[in-house]
N, C-alpha and C positions, 0 to 999 in steps of 0.2 A: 805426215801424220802416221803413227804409228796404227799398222792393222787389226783390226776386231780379234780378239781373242776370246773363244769359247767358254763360257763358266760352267765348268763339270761340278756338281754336288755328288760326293759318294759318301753313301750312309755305310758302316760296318768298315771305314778307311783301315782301321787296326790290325784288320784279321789281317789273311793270307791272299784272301782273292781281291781283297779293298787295296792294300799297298800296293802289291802286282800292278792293279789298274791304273792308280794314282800314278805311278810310275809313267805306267806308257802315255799318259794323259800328258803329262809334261814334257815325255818327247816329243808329243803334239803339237805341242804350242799351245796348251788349255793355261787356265787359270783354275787352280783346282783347290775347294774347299771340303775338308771330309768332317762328319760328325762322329761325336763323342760323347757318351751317357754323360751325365752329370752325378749322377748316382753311384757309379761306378770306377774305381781306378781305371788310368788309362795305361794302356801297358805299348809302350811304342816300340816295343825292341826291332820290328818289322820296319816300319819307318824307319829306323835305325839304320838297322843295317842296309835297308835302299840307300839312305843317303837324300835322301828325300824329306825329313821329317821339318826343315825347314823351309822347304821349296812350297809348304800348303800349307795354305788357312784352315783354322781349327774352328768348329761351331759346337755350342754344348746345346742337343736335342737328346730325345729319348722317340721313339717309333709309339710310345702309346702317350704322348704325353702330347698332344695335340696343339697347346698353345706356341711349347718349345718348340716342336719340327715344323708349324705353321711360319714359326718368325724366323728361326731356321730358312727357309724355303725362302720367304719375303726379303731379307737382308741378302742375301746369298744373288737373288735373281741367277737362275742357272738355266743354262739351255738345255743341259741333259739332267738327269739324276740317274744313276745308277743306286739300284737298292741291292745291298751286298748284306746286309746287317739281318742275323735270325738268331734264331737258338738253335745250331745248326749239328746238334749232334745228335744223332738217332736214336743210340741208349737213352740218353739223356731224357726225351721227350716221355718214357714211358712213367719216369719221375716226375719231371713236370710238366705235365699234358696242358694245365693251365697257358704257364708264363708262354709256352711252344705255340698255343694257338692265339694269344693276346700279341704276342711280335712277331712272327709269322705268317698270321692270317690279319687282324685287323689292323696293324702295323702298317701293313703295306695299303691297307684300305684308309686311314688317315692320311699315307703318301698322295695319292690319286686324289681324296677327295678336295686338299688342300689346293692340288694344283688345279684342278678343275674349277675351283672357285679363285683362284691365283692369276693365273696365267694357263692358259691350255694347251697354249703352243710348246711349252715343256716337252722334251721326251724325256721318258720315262722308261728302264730297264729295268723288270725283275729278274733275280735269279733264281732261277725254278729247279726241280732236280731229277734226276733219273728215278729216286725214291717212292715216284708218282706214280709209278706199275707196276709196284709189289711182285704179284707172283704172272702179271697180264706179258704174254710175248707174241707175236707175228710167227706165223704158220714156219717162217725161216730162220727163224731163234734170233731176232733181234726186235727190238726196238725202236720206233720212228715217231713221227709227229700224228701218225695214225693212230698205233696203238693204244687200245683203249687204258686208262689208268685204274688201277684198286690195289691205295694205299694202306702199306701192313703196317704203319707206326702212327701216333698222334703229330709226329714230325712231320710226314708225307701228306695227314691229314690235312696240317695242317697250309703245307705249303701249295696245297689243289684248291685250298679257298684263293688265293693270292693268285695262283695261275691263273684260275675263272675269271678274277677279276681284271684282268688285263683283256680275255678277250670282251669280256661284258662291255667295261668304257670304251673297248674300240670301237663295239657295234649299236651303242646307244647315244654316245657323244661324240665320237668321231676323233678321241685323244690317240697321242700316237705313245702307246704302251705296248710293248715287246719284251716279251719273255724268254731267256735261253734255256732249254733243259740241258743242264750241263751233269755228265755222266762224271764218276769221280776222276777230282782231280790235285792231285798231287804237287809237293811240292818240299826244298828243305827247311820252306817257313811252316809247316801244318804243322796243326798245334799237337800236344802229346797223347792227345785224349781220342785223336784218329788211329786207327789198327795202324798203318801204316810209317806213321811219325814213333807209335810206339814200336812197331817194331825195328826199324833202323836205328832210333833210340839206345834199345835197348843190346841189340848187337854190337853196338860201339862200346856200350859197358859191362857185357862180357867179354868184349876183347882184350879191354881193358884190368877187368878181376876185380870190377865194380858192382858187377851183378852176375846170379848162380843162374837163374832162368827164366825163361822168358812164359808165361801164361797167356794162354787164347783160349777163344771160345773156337766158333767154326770154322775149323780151318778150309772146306769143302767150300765155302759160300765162294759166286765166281761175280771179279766185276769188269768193270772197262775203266783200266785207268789210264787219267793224262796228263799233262803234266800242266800247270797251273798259268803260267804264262802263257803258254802257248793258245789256252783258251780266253784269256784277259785279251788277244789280239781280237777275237771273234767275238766279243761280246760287245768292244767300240764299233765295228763292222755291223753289227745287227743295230744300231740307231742309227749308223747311215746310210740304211738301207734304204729304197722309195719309198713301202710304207710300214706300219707296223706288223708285226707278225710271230710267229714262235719258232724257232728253233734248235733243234737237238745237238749238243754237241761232243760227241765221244770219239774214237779210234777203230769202231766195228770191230774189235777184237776183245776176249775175257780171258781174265784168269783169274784163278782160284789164289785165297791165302796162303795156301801150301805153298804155291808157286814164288807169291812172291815172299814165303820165309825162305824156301829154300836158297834165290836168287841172293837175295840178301845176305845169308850167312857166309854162300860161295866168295861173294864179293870180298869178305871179311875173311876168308880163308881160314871159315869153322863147320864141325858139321852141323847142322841142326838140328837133329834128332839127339844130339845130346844134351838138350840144352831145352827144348821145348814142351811143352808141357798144356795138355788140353785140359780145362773147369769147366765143370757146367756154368758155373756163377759167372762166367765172359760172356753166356749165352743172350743171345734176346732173346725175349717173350715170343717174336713175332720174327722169323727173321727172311727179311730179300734173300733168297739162294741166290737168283741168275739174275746178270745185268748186261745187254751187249749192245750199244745204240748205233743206229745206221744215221751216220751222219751227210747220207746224200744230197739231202736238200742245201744244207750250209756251204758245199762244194760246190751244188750248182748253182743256189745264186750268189752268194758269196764269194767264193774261188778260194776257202778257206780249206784248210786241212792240216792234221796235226804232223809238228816236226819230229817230236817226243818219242822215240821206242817206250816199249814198257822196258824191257830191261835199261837202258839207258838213265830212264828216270828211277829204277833204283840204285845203279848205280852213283847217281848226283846224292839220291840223299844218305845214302850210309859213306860215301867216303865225307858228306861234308858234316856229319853228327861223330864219325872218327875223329875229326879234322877237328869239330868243340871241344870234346873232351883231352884228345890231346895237348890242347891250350888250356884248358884249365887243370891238367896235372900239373903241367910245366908251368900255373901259375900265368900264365896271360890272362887277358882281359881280351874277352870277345867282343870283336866290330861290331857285330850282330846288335845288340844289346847295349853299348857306349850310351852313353856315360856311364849305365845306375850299372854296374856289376854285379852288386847284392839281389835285384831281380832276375840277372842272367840265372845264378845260381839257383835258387826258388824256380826256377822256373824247370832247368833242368831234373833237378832232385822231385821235382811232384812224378816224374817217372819210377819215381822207387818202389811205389804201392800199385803200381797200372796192370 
């Protein structure tokens, strides 16, 4: 008889932190089913280019549509869920503060409620974000599971309903819900609409003589970044913990935008100051200066800790956003994105106006 294989549900499988996971799921030995709006295209080039897009069952839910994520959940039967799935960009949220706290905040409150009338023995992962302590830091300039939060966006807002609500069903029902605070994290799959993706993006296409320059907002703002898989390891770790709980997951170390245009452009061997270019109109309303998480806890009980340099991980993504564009001058078809082409492309050129 062949052995029990675990059934992972992960909501938000498309993005960047959902694929990543889905991945490591299956080096597991899971049996791994990810949701997919119904309302919305699906854009797989992530799946894609893992290589993975075949390896998982596809379920069509929505996070506010209750009947769908309900049946979703019930067909599925899954021991974990991971919730990856928000409206997860910060600018964005000051636009629409609505949709931000309808899938973000009660989205994740439909997840829970579903499974508590479902099956309770569910585990359940939110991902929660460093975005949750605006301007709030420890006497020693970092960040922990202590630190009180006061969120500066409808994003952060919204994702401190969703936080609460994991510790609430722990201590009222006894579900085992666990939350990561994951400090940013990086990768060559983030999408273009992160500073980051944009700027490695956009360096590849001045290197190229595709674009004259690069526009930012603040370039002062400092964060902790890490590199996306590395923390997709620690986020399977925190459900097999002994019990529920929250934990922060970052690098204890920041830097500023500047830092990483500058690193960036070195890589690309240009300079940056001639090419860069600050607007108010990049600016937020509201904007996090300092981000720096102490990810002690996760070490100690975990035995977790990041492999990723920061420089390292800029280096991965501008030699591998080079390494695009170079194949589509030269007329290749990116692995990335196989089969549809015509969305690789669309996808890359939404960078042209960022």
């Amino acid at each position: 008889m062949d052995a029990y294989k675990k059934r992972a549900l992960i909501t938000g499988v498309t993005g960047q932190d959902g694929a990543f996971l889905a991945k490591l799921l299956l080096e597991k030995n899971y049996e791994v089913f990810g949701v997919v709006r119904r309302i919305s295209t699906p854009n797989f080039w992530r799946l894609n280019h893992l290589g993975i897009l075949d390896k998982i069952t596809l379920v069509s839910a929505d996070l506010t549509d209750v009947p769908s994520l309900s049946e979703a959940i019930r067909r599925t039967n899954p021991d974990e869920i991971y919730n990856m799935a928000a409206q997860s960009f910060v600018g964005s949220s000051f636009d629409q503060p609505i949709h931000s706290a309808l899938t973000n905040g009660l989205g994740v409150l439909n997840i829970i409620e579903i499974v508590r009338n479902l099956k309770e023995s569910v585990k359940i992962y939110l991902a929660s974000t460093s975005e949750l302590y605006g301007d709030s830091i420890n006497l020693d300039g970092v960040q922990n599971e202590e630190t009180p939060f006061k969120p500066n966006s409808p994003y952060a807002l919204s994702k401190l309903y969703s936080h609460e609500l994991a510790r609430i069903y722990r201590k009222a029902y006894g579900m085992f819900v666990s939350a990561g605070i994951l400090f940013n994290h990086e990768s060559e799959l983030r999408g273009l609409e992160f500073v980051t993706r944009k700027i490695t993006n956009s360096v590849a296409k001045i290197k190229f003589g595709l674009q004259d320059e690069l526009r930012l907002g603040n370039l002062e703002a400092k964060r902790d970044w890490g590199y996306a898989p590395d923390y997709m390891e620690v986020v399977w770790q925190i459900l097999q913990y002994h019990k529920p709980d929250d934990f922060v997951i970052a690098t204890n170390e920041n830097h500023s935008v500047r830092e990483f245009v500058e690193e960036a452009f070195k890589i690309a061997g240009l300079d940056w100051k001639l090419y860069v270019r600050v607007h108010a109109q990049h600016k937020r309303p509201y904007e996090v200066p300092y981000l720096k998480g102490d990810y002690s806890k996760a070490k100690r009980e975990l035995g977790w800790k990041p492999k990723t340099s920061f420089k390292e991980l800029v280096k991965l993504m501008v030699e591998s956003d080079l390494n695009r564009w170079d194949n589509h001058l030269k007329g290749k078809i990116f692995s990335w994105d196989a089969p549809n082409h015509s969305e690789n492309l669309n996808y890359l050129y939404r960078a042209k106006d960022l």
